[in-house]
DRENGUKOL-499956 format. One line per field, with one value per residue (C-alpha): z, y, x; residue number from 1; residue in one letter. Coordinates in nm, 4 decimals, padded with zeros to 6 digits. Each point is the difference from the previous one (the first is absolute). Layout:
# DRENGUKOL-499956
pz	(Z|...) .
py	(Y|...) .
px	(X|...) .
n	(NUM|...) .
res	(A|...) .
***
This chain:
# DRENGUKOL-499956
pz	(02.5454|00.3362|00.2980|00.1767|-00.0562|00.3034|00.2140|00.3537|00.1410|00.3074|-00.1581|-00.3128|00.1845|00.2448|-00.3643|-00.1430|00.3096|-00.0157|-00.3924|00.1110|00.2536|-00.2766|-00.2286|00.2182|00.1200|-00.3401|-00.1099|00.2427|-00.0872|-00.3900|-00.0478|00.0721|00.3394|00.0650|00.1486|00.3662|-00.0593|-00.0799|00.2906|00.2741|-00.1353|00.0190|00.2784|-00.2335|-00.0562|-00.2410|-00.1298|-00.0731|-00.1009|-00.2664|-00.1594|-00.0373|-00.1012|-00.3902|-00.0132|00.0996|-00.2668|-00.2716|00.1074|00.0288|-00.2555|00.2149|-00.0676|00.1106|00.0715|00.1474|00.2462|00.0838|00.2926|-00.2563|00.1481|-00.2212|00.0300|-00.0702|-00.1962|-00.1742|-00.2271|-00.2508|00.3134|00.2366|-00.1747|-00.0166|-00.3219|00.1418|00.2187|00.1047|-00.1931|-00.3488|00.0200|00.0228|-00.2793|-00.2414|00.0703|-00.0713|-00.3355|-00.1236|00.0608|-00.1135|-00.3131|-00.0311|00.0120|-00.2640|-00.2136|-00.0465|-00.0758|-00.2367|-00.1677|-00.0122|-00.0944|-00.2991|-00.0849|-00.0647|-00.1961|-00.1826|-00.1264|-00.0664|-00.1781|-00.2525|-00.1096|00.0497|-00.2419|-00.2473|-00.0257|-00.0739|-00.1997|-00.2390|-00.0034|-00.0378|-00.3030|-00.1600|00.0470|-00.1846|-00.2163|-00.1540|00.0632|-00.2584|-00.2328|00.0179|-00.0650|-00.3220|-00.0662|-00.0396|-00.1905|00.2211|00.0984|00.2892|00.3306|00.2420|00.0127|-00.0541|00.2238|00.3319|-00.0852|00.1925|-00.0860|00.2046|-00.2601|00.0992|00.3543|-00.1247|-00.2515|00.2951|00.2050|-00.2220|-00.0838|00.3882|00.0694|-00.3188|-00.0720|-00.0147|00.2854|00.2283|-00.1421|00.0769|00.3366|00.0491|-00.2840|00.2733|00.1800|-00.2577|-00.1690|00.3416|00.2208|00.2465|-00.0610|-00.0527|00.3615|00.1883|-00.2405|00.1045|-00.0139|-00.1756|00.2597|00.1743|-00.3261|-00.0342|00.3923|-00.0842|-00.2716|00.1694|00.3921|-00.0815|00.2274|00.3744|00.1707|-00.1031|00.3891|00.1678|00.3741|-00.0524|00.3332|00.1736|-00.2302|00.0474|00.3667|-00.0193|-00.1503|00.2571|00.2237|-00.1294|-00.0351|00.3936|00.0491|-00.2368|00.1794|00.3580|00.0733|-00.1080|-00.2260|-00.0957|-00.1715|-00.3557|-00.0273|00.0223|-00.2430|-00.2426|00.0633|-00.0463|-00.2177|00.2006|00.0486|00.3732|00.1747|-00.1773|00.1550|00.3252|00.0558|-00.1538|00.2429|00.2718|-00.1084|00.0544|00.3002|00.1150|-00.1709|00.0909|00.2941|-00.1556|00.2462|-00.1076|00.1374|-00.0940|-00.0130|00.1568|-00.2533|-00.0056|-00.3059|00.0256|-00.0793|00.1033|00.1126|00.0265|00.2563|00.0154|-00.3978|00.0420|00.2325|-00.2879|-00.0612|-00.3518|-00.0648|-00.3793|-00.1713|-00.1509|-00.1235|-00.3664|00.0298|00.1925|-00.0322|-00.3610|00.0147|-00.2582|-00.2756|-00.0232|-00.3429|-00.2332|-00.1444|-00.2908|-00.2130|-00.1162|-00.0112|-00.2620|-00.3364|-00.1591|-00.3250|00.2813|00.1348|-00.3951|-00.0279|00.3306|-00.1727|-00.3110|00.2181|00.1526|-00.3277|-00.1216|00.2479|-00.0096|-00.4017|00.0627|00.3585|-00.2235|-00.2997|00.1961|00.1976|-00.2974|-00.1895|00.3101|-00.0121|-00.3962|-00.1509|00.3142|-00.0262|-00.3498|-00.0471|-00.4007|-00.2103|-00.1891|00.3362|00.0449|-00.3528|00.0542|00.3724|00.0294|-00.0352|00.3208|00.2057|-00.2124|00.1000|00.3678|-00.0011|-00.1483|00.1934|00.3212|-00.0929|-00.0671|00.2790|00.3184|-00.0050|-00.1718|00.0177|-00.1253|00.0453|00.3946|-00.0253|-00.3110|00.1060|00.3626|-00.0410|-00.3452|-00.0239|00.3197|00.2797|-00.2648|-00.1207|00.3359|00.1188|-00.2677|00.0768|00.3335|-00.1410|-00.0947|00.2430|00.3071|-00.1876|-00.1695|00.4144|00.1283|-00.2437|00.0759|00.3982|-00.0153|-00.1992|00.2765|00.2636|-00.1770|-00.0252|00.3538|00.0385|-00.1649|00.2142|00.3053|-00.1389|-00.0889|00.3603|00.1500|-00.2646|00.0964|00.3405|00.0411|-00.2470|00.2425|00.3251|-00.1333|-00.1305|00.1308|-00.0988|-00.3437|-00.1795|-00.3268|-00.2125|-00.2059|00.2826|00.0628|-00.3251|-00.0679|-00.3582|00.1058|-00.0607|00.3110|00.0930|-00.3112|00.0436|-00.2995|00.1121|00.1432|00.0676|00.2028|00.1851|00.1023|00.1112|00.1841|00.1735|00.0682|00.1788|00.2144|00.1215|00.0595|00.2229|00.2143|00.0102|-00.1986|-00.1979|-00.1345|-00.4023|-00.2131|-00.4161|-00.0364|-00.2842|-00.2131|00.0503|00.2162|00.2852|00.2525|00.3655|00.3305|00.2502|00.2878|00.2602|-00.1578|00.0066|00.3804|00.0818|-00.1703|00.1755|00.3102|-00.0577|-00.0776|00.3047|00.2051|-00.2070|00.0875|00.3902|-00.0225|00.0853|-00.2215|00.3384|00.0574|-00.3155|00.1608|00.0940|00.2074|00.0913|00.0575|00.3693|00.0068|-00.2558|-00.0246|-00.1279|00.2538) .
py	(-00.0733|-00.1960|00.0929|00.1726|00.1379|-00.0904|00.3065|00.0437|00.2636|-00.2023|00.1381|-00.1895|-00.3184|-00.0028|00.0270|-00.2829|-00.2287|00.1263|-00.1062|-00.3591|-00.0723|00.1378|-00.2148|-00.3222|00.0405|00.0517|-00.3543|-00.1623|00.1196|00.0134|-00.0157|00.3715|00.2287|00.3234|00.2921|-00.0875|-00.4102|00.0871|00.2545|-00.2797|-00.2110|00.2157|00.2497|00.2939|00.2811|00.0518|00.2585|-00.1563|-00.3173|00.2043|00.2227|-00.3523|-00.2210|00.1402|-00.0438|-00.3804|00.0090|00.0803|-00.2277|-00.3222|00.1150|00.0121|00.0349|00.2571|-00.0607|00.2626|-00.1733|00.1229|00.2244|00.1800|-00.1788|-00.0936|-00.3619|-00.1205|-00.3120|-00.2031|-00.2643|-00.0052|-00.1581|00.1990|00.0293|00.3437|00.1479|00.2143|-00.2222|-00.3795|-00.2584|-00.0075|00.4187|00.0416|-00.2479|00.1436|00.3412|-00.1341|-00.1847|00.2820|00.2188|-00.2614|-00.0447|00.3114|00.0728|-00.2897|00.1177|00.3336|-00.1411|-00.2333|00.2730|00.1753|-00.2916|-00.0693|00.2949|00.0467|-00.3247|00.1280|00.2570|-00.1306|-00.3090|00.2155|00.2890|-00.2146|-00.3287|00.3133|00.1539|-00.3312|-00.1634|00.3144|00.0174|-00.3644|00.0340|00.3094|-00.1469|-00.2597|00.1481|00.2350|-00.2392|-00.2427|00.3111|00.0972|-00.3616|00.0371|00.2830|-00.1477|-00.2839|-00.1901|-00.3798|00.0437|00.0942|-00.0571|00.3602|00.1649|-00.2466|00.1318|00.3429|00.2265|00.4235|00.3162|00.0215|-00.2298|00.1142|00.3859|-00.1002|-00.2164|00.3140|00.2057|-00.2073|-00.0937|00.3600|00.2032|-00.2937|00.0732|-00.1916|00.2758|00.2907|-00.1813|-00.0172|00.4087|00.0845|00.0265|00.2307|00.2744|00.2489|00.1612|-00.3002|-00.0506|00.0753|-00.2121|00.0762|-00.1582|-00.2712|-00.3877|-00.1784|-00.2763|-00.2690|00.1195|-00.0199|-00.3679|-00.0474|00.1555|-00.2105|-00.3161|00.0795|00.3011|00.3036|00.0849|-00.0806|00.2741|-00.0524|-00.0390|00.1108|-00.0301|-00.1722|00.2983|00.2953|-00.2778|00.0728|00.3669|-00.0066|-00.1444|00.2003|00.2990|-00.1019|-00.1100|00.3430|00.1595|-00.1699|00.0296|-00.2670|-00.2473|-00.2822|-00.2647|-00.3988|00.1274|00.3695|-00.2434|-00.2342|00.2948|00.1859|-00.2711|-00.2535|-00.2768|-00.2415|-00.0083|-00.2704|00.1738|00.3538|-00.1350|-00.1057|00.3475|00.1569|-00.1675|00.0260|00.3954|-00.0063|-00.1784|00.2691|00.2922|-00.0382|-00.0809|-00.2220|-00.1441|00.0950|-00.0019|00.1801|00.0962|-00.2352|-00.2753|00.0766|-00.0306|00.2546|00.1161|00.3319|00.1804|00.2875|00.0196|00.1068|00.2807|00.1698|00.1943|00.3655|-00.0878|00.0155|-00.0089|-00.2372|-00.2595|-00.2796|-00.0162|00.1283|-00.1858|-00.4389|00.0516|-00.0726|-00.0337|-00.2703|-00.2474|00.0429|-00.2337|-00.1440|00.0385|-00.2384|00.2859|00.3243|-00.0331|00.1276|-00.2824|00.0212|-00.0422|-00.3292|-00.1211|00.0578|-00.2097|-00.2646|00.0434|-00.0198|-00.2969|-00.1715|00.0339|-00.1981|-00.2389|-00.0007|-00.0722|-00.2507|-00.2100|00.0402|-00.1372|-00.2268|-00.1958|00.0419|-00.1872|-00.2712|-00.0783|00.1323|-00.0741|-00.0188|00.1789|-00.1740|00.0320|00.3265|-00.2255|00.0136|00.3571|00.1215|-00.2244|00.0829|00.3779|00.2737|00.1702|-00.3370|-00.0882|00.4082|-00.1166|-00.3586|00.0679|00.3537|-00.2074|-00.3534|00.2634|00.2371|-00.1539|-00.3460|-00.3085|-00.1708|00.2962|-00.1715|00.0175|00.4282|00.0131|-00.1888|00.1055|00.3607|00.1131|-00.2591|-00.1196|00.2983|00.2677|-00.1748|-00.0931|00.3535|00.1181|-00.2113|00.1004|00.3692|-00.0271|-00.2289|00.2409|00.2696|-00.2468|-00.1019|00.3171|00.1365|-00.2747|00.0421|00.3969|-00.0367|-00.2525|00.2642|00.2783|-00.1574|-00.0286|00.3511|00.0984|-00.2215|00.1882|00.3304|-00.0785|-00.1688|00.3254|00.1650|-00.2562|-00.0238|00.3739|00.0285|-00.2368|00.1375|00.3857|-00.1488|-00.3620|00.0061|-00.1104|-00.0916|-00.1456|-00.1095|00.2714|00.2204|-00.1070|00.1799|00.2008|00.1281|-00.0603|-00.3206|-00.0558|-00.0314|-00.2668|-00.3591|-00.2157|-00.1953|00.3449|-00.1428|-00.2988|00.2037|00.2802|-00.3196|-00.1162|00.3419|-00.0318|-00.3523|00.0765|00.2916|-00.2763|-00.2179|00.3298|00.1001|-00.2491|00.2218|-00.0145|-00.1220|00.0666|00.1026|00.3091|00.1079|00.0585|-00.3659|00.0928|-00.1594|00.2262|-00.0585|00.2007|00.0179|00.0600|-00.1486|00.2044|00.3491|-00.0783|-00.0004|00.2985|00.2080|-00.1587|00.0565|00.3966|00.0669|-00.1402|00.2129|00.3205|-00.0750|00.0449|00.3866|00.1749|00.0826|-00.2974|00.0785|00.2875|00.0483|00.3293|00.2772|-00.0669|00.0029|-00.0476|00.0659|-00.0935|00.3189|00.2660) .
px	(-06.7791|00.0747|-00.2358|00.3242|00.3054|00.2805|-00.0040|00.1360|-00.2262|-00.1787|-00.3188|00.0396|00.1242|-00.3264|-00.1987|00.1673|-00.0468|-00.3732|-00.0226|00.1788|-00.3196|-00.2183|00.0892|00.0837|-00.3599|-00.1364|00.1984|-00.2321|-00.3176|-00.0053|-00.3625|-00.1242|00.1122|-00.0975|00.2060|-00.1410|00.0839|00.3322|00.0380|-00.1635|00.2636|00.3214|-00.1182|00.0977|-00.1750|-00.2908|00.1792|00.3181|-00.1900|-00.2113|00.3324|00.2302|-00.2969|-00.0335|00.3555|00.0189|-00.3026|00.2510|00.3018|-00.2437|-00.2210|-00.3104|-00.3583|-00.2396|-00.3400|-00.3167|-00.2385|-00.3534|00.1489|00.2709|00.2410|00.2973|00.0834|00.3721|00.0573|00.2917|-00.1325|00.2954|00.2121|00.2236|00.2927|00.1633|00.1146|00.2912|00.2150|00.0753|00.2331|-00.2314|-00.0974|00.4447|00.0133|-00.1919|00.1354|00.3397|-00.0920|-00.1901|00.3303|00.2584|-00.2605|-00.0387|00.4135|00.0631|-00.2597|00.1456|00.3819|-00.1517|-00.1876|00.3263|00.2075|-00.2764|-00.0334|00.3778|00.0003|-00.2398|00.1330|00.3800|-00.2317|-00.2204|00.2547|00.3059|-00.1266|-00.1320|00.3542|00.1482|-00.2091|-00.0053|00.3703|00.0426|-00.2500|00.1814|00.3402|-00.1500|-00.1603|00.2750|00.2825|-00.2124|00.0017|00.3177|00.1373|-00.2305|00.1071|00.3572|-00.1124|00.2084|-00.0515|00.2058|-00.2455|00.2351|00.1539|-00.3056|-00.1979|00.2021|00.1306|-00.2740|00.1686|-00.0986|-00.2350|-00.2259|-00.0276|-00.0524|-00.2661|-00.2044|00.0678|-00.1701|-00.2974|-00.0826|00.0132|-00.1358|-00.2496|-00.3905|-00.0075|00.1887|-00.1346|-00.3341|00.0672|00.0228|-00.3143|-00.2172|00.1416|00.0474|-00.2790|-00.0288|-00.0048|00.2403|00.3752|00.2757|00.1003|-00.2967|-00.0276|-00.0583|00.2903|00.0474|00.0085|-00.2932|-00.1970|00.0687|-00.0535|-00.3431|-00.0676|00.0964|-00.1324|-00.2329|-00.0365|-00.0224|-00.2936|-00.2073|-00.2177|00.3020|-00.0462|-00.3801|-00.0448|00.1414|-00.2248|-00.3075|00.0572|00.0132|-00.3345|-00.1308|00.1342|-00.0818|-00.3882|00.0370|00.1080|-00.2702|-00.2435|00.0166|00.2605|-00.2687|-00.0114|-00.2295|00.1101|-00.1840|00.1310|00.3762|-00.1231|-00.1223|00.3918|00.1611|-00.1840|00.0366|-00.2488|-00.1563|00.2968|00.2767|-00.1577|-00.0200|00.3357|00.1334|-00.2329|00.1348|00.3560|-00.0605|-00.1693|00.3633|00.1721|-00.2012|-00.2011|-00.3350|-00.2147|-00.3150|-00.3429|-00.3946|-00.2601|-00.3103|-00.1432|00.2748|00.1821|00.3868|00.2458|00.3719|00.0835|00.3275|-00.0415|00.4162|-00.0281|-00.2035|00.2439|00.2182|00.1079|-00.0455|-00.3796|-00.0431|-00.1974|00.2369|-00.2878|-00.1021|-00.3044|-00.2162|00.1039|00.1805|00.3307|00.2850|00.0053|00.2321|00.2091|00.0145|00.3075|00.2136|00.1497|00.2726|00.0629|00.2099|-00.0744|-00.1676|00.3097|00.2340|-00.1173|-00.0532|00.3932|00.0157|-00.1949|00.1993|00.3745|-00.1436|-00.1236|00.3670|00.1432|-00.2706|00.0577|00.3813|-00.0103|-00.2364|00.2426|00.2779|-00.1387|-00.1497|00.3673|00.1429|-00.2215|-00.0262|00.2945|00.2587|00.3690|00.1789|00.3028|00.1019|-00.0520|-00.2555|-00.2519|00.1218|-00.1592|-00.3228|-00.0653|-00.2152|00.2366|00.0005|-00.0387|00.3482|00.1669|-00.1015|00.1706|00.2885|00.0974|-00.0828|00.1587|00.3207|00.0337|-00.2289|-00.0924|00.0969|-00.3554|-00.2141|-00.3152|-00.0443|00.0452|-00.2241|-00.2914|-00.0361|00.1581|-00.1406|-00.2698|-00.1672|00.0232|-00.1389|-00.2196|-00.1752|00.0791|-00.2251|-00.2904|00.0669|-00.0217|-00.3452|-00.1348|00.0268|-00.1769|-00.2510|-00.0427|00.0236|-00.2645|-00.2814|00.0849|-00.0319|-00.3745|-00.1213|00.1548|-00.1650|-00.3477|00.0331|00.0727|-00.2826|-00.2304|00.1102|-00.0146|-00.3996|-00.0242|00.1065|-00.2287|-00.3303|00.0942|-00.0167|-00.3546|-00.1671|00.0791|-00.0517|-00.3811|-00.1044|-00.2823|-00.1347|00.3516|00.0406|00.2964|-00.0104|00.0297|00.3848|00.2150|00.2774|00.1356|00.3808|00.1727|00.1571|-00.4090|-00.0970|00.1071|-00.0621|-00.3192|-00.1489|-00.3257|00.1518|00.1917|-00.2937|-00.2107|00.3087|00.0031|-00.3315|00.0279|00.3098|-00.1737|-00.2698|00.2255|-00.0201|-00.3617|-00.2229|-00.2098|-00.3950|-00.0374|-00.2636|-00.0616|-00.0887|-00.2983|00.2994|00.1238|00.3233|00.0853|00.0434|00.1128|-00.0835|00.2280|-00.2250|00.1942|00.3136|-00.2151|-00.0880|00.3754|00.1239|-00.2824|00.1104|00.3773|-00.0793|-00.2486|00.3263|00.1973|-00.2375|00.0363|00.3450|00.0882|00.2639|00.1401|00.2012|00.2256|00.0905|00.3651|-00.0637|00.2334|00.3929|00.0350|00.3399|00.3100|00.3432|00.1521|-00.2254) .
n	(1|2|3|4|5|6|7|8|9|10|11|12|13|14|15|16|17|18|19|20|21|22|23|24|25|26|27|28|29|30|31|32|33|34|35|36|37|38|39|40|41|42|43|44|45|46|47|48|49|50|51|52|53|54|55|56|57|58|59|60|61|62|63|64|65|66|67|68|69|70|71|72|73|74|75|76|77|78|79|80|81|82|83|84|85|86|87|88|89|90|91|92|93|94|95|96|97|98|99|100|101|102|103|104|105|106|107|108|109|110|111|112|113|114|115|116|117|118|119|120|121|122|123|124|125|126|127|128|129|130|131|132|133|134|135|136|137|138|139|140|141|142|143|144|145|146|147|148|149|150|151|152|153|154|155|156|157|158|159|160|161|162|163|164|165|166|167|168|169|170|171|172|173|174|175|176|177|178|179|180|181|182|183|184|185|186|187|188|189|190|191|192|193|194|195|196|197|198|199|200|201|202|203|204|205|206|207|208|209|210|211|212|213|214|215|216|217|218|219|220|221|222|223|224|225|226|227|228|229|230|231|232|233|234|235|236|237|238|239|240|241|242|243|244|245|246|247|248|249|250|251|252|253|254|255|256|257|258|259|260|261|262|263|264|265|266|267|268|269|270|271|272|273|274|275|276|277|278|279|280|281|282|283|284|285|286|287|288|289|290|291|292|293|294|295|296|297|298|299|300|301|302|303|304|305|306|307|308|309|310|311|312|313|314|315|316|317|318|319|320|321|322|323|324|325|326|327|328|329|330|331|332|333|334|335|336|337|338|339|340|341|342|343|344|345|346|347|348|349|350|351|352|353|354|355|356|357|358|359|360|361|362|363|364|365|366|367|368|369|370|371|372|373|374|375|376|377|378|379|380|381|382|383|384|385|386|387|388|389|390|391|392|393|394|395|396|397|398|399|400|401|402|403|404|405|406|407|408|409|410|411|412|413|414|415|416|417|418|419|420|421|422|423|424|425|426|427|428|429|430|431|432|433|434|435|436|437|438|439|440|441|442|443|444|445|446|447|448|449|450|451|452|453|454|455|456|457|458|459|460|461|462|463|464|465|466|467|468|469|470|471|472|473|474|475|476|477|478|479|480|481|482|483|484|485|486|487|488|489|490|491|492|493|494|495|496|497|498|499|500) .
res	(X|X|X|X|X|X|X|X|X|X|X|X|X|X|X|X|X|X|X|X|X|X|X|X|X|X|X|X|X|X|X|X|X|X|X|X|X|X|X|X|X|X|X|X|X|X|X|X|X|X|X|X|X|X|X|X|X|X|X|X|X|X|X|X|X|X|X|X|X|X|X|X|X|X|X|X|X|X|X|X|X|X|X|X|X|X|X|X|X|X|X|X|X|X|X|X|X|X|X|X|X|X|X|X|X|X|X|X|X|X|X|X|X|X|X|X|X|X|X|X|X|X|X|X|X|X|X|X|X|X|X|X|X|X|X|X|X|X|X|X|X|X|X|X|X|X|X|X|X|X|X|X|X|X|X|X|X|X|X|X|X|X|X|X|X|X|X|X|X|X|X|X|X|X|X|X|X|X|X|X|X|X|X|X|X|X|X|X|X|X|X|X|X|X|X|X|X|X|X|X|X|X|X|X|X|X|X|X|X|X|X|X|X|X|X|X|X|X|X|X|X|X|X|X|X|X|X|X|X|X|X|X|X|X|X|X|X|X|X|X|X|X|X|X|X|X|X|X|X|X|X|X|X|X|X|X|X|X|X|X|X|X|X|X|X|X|X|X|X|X|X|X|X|X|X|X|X|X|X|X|X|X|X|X|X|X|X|X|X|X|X|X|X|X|X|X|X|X|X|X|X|X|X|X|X|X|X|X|X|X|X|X|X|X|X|X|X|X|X|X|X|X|X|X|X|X|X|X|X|X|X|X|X|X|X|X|X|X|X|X|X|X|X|X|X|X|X|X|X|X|X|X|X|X|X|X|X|X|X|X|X|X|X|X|X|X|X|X|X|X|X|X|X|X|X|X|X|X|X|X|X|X|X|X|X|X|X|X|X|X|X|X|X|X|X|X|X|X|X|X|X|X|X|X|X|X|X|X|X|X|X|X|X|X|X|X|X|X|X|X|X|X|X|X|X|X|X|X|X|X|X|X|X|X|X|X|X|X|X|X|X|X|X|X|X|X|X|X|X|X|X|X|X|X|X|X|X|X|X|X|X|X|X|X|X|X|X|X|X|X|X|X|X|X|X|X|X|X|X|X|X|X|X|X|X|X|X|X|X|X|X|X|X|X|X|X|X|X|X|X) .
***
């Protein structure tokens, strides 16, 4: 979000001038300020200085240190560079949109091609092979030596018997067995193309808007406990490791008011006092720091004969661009009935309907059009599955890793002391990456970065670590949460109302 939205209320215009000494005096003194060096240089008031400070934090992704006085101490070693405005912040909001536009119409575009592609090359291919097929028999039939007249004359027929085999085929009344012996009716049935999209592009995002329900969490656990909230508790909600959880921190505290502040015994956390002031005052959090998985995703959901027929379609017209194209290149040209009975049957129906009714040089249409684009199409077919399907299991295994984060993350700080590896589990399999022991000890170790814990084996010959400097936190973090009275959430009575 950008620090400001353009307002004319003088109010708002005095607090934007404030935020452009803020920062300005922030740009020269990178290293560390406090609330009071920033005030001596801007002449503003501590107030103001301490309520706009968190939000310069998040714009020039700031650092926040506690010194020995519980002061917090403002930093920028990542370089003053803002992330919401300037010449390179506007540029990469308007390639991510223009990408973002372009993407879509070329999804739509593809996905269009793909669909004329697949079903389009099936219908023709199977009605170029049974024209061919029974025009060859009838010929035989007449015991005639004479293919012209049978070679080009293509009856009603033909069309109606292709009609009824596309439509009446296995193949179609596979596409609907799923849905019967009380499953879904006919009416709310998949159609068609959206079966094949599935196949090709797979379904929605199943954690689509997860940034915005990972936010709720946390506020709802700000609210749940007294407007407070510590760098872990975000780390074990969100399972992000501790840099990540400091700049989502500090992204709410722009968004919500937080400010940062320590405590008796130096230990930094954010509080929200505005959040507490709401009518509605039911308990919203997930019991305690859990929070909701992430889902994982699916190659499919369609039934698993359904995507076989896909693979089957596709084979066809991989069968016949392959046919053709090899036709084009060995047999070529068919100029005398002799090459016409030695060239393949069907390659021969082809050349001479086209070298008779569209083109005069065959070859060009044949090997590009029937050879050449289907065949590469259906490569193409299974390649952006075959991709898809290796991208979604690395984006998956990542899934899982942050699900167990959340679930270590939140183990640790519930019980510092005396963890093992063992201690960090879960039975579902959004929780169970495929190295789990790796992954518990990489828990353990980013949680580590954080609070460097005590090792030692056990008489059982585990490792276990102790948290020590962890537990001495979370005490501190909940006597500053007990000093806080219940009062301040408060909304009191209505002392005025619009209707009375």
């Amino acid at each position: 979000m950008k620090p400001f939205k353009e307002k004319t209320a003088p109010a708002f215009a005095r607090e934007r001038e404030a935020y452009r000494k803020i920062t300005a005096a922030l740009a020269r003194r990178r290293k560390g300020v406090t609330v009071a060096d920033v005030s001596a240089a801007t002449a503003l008031p501590l107030s103001q200085v301490r309520e706009l400070l968190p939000r310069a934090a998040d714009e020039f992704s700031g650092r926040l240190e506690v010194t020995e006085s519980g002061e917090i101490r403002y930093s920028f070693p990542r370089g003053f560079v803002s992330r919401y405005r300037g010449p390179g912040a506007a540029l990469r909001r308007f390639s991510a949109a223009f990408l973002s536009g372009l993407g879509k119409f070329a999804a739509l575009a593809f996905k269009v091609w793909i669909m004329l592609m697949l079903v389009g090359y099936f219908v023709l291919f199977m009605v170029i092979a049974f024209a061919s097929l029974f025009l060859s028999a009838a010929a035989n039939s007449r015991n005639s030596d004479n293919r012209r007249g049978g070679g080009l004359y293509i009856g009603p027929g033909i069309f109606n018997l292709i009609w009824r085999l596309w439509f009446y085929s296995e193949l179609t009344r596979s596409l609907d067995r799923h849905y019967e012996a009380g499953r879904p009716s006919r009416e709310h049935k998949r159609p068609l193309h959206r079966a094949i999209f599935s196949f090709v592009f797979g379904e929605e995002d199943p954690n689509k808007g997860w940034a915005a329900a990972e936010k709720k969490a946390i506020i709802a656990y700000i609210q749940a406990h007294r407007g407070v909230i510590s760098q872990p508790e975000v780390m074990a909600l969100t399972g992000k490791d501790s840099a990540a959880a400091e700049e989502t921190i500090m992204a709410c505290c722009a968004e919500f008011g937080g400010s940062p502040e320590a405590t008796a015994e130096g230990v930094l956390v954010y509080r929200f006092d505005e959040l507490l002031l709401r009518a509605d005052t039911a308990d919203r959090s997930f019991s305690g720091l859990s929070s909701p998985l992430q889902r994982l995703k699916k190659f499919s959901d369609n039934p698993k004969n359904m995507n076989v027929w896909f693979g089957i379609i596709n084979a066809v017209n991989l069968f016949f661009g392959s046919y053709f194209l090899y036709n084009t290149l060995n047999t070529g040209p068919i100029a005398t009935q002799e090459q016409f009975n030695a060239a393949s049957r069907i390659y021969a129906f082809v050349y001479y309907l086209v070298a008779h009714s569209i083109a005069a040089n065959p070859l060009p249409l044949i090997g590009v059009g029937l050879g050449l684009v289907p065949l590469a199409f259906s490569l193409f077919f299974w390649l952006v599955p075959a991709l898809r399907f290796r991208r979604e299991k690395r984006e998956n295994e990542h899934i899982k890793l942050r699900n167990l984060r959340r679930l270590g993350f939140r183990r640790i700080w519930e019980r510092p002391l005396e963890v093992e590896s063992g201690d960090i589990k879960s039975d579902a399999p959004e929780c169970r990456p495929k190295n789990l022991a790796a992954a518990r000890d990489r828990v353990i170790r980013e949680m580590g970065a954080w609070s460097v814990p005590d090792v030692e084996i056990n008489p059982q010959g585990h490792t276990v670590y102790s948290f020590r400097e962890l537990e001495r936190e979370k005490r501190s973090v909940e006597k500053y949460r007990s000093g806080i009275s219940g009062e301040q959430s408060a909304l009191g009575k209505t002392v005025f109302d619009s209707e009375e």
